[in-house]
Structures are given as C-alpha cells and as structure tokens.
C-alpha positions as CSV (number, residue, x, y, z in Angstrom):
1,X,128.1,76.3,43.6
2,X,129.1,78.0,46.5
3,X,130.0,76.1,50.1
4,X,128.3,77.2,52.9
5,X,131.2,79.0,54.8
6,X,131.5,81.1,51.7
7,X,127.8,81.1,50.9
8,X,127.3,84.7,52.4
9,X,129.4,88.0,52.0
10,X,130.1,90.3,54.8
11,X,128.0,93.3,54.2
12,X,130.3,95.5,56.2
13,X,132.9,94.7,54.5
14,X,135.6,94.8,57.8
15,X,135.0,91.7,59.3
16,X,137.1,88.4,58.4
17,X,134.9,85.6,56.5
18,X,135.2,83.2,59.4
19,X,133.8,85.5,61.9
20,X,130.7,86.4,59.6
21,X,130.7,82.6,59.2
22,X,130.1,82.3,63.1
23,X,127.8,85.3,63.4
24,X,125.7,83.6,61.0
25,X,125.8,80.0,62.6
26,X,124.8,81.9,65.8
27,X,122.0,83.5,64.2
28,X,121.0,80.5,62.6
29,X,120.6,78.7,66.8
30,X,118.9,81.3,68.0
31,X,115.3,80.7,68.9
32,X,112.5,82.9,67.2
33,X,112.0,84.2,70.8
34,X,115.3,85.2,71.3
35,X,115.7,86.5,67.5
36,X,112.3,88.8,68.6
37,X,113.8,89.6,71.8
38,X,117.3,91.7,70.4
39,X,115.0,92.9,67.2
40,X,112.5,94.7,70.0
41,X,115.4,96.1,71.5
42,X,117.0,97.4,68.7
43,X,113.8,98.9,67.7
44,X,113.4,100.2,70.9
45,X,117.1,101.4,71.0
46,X,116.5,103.0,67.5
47,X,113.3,105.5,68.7
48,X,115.4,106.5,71.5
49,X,117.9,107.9,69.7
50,X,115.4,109.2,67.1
51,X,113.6,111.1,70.0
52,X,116.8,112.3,71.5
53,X,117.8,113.6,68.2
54,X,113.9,115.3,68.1
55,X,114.4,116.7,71.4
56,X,118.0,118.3,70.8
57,X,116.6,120.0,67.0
58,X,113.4,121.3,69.3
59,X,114.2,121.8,72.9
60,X,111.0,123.3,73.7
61,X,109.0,120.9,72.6
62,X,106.4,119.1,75.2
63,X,107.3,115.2,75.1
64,X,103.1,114.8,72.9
65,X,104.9,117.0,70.5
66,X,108.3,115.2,70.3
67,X,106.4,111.8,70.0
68,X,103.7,113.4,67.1
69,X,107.2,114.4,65.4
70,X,108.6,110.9,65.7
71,X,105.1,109.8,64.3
72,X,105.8,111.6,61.4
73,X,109.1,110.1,61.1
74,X,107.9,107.0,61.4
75,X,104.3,107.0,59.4
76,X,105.4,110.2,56.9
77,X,103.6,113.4,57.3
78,X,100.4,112.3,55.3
79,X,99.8,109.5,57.2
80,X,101.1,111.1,60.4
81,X,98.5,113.6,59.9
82,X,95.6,111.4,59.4
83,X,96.1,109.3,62.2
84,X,97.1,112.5,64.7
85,X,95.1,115.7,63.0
86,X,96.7,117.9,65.8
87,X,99.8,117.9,63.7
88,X,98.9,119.4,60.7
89,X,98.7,122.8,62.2
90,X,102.6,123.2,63.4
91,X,103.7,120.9,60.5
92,X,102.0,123.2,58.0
93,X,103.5,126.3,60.0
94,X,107.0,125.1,59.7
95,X,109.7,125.8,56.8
C-alpha cells in the first residue's frame, strides 16, 4: 500500500512530490468556509473571463445579451432557451 506522502500524484505533472505533498496538507487544514470562499472566487474569476471572451467575439452586444450568451454557455442552448425564451430568436439566426 501506498504511504501518504506518495498517496496522491501530481496531476500537472511539473511540480516536485513534496510540494504537492504540502498543497494537499494545506488543503486538508482549510476550513469548509475557507475551501467555499477561493471556490466562489474562482467561479467568479472563471465567468469573468468567459464574459470578457463573449464581449471581445461580439463587441456590440448589450451587457442582457452577453449574460443570455454566457447562459448558454453555462446551461447549453436547450436549457438556456427554456429558461430565457428571448434567446432563441438570435441563437436560431446565427451560423
């Protein structure tokens, strides 16, 4: 069986077991309210940079229109369209 220092590969392959080994210890001390706080902000970091990437494909979009687009990102365009009907008429329009 495995120890625990060697229980867990890196998954990006460039960093040295021992640091993974600390990077997971640290995760391991980290209160669930701490663990929520940098997963909201990732998430939050995430959308951004989907919306900035929305906004640079369709720079005259209104900002309803780049949200609906992240929607269908987000949800996919059947469910996007059931929850915001508004968007199948330029989805449907577009190539």
């Amino acid at each position: 069986m495995a120890s625990k220092s060697t229980a867990h590969a890196d998954p990006s392959g460039d960093t040295s077991a021992r640091a993974a080994q600390i990077q997971i210890d640290l995760w391991r001390r980290m209160s669930v309210e701490e663990k929520a706080r940098i997963v909201g902000s990732l998430t939050r970091s995430v959308q951004e940079l989907c919306l900035a990437g929305i906004r640079q494909r369709h720079p005259l979009a209104s900002e309803r229109e780049c949200l609906l687009r992240l929607a269908v990102i987000k949800l996919g365009p059947e469910l996007a369209c059931r929850v915001y009907p508004e968007i199948s008429g330029w989805l449907l329009s577009e190539p």
